[in-house]
C-alpha positions in Angstrom: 0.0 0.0 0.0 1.1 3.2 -0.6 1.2 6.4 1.2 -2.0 8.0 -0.1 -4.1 5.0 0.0 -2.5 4.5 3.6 -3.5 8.1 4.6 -7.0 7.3 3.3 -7.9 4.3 4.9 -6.5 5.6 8.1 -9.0 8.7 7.7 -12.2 6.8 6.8 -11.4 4.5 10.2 -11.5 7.2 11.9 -14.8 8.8 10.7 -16.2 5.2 11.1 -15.2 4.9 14.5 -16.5 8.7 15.6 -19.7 7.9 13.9 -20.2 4.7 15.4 -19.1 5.9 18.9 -20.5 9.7 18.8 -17.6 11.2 19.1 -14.1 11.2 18.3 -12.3 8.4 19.4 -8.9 9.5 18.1 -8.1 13.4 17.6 -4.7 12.7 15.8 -2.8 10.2 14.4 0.6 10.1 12.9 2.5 7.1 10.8 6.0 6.9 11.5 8.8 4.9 10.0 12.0 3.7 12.4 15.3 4.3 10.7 18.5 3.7 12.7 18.7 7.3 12.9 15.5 7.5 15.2 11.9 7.7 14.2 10.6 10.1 11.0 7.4 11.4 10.6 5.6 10.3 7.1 2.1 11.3 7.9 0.3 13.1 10.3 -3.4 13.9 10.8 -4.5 16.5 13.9 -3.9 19.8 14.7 -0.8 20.6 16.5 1.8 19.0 14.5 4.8 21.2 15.7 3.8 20.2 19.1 3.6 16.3 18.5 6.9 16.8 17.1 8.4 18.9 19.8 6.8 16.4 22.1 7.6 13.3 20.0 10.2 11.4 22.2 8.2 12.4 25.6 4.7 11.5 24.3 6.0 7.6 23.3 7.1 7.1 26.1 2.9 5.5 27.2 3.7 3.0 24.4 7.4 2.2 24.8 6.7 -1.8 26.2 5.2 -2.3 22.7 6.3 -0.3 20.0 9.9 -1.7 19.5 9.5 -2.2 15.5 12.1 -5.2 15.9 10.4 -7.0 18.3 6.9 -6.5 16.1 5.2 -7.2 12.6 2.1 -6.2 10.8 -0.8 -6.8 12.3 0.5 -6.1 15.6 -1.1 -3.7 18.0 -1.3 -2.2 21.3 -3.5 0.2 23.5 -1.6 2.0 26.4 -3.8 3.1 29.9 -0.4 5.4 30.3 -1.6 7.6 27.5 -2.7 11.1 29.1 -3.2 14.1 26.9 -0.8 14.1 24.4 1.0 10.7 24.8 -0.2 8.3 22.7 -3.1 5.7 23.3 -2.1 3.2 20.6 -0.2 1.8 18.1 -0.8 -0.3 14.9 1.9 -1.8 12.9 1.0 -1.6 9.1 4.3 -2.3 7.6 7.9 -2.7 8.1 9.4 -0.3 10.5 6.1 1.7 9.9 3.8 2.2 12.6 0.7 4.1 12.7 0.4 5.9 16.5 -2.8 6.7 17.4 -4.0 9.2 20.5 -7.4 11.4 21.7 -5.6 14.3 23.2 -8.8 14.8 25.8 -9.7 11.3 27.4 -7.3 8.2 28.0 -7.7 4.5 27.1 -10.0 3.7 29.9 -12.1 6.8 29.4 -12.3 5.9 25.5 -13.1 2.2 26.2 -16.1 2.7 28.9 -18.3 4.4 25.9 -20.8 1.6 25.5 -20.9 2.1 22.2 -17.0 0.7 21.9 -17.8 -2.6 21.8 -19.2 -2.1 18.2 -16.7 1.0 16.9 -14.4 -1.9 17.8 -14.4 -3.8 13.5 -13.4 -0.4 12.1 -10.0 -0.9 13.8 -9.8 -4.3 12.7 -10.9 -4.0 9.2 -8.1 -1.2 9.3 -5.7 -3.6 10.9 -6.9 -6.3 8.4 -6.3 -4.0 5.4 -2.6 -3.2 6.7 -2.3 -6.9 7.0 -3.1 -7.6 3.8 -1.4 -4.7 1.7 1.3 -3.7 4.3 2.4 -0.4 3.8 5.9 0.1 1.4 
């Protein structure tokens, strides 16, 4: 998959999941690659960019147990309950050494998951994980 069609599908998971749930589960989202020079920003959807990359190395840090692109492969995933404000709530790995980070700037994991309506939101992550999965991102 490319970057584009990677951006897209990203996008419409998102409106999915805000009108399934009633309101934004995820404010921003970024996809990053890992180099061995540290990690590069390819994407980003929100609205304080400089500040998620000012704040970059400080807001991993709620997904640092899990996001260690050797150690993981596509399909892989993780929610954090360490990710307050701007560190980030999850993590999907849609290719190699590219991760997409997920994070609501206003609630945590917890707060996110006790919606009711979660449950259900719940297949438009997966049918974005399962699209990663099949057409990793390159």
């Amino acid at each position: 998959m490319n970057i584009e069609k990677a951006t897209d599908r990203i996008a419409t998971a998102l409106v999915n999941l805000e009108k399934t749930v009633g309101e934004p589960v995820f404010d921003e989202w970024a996809l990053v690659e890992k180099s061995s020079n540290g990690w590069k920003l390819v994407e980003y959807g929100g609205n304080r960019k400089e500040e998620f990359l000012a704040d970059f190395s400080k807001d991993v840090a709620a997904l640092k147990e899990t996001l260690d692109p050797n150690n993981i492969q596509v399909g892989d995933f993780a929610f954090s309950h360490e990710g307050y404000g701007s560190g980030f709530d999850a993590h999907m790995c849609v290719g190699t050494n590219m991760l997409v980070l997920f994070n609501n700037t206003g609630k945590n994991t917890d707060e996110i998951t006790c919606n009711p309506k979660w449950t259900s939101a719940q297949i438009h992550f997966s049918n974005l994980l399962e699209a990663f999965i099949a057409d990793p991102v390159q």
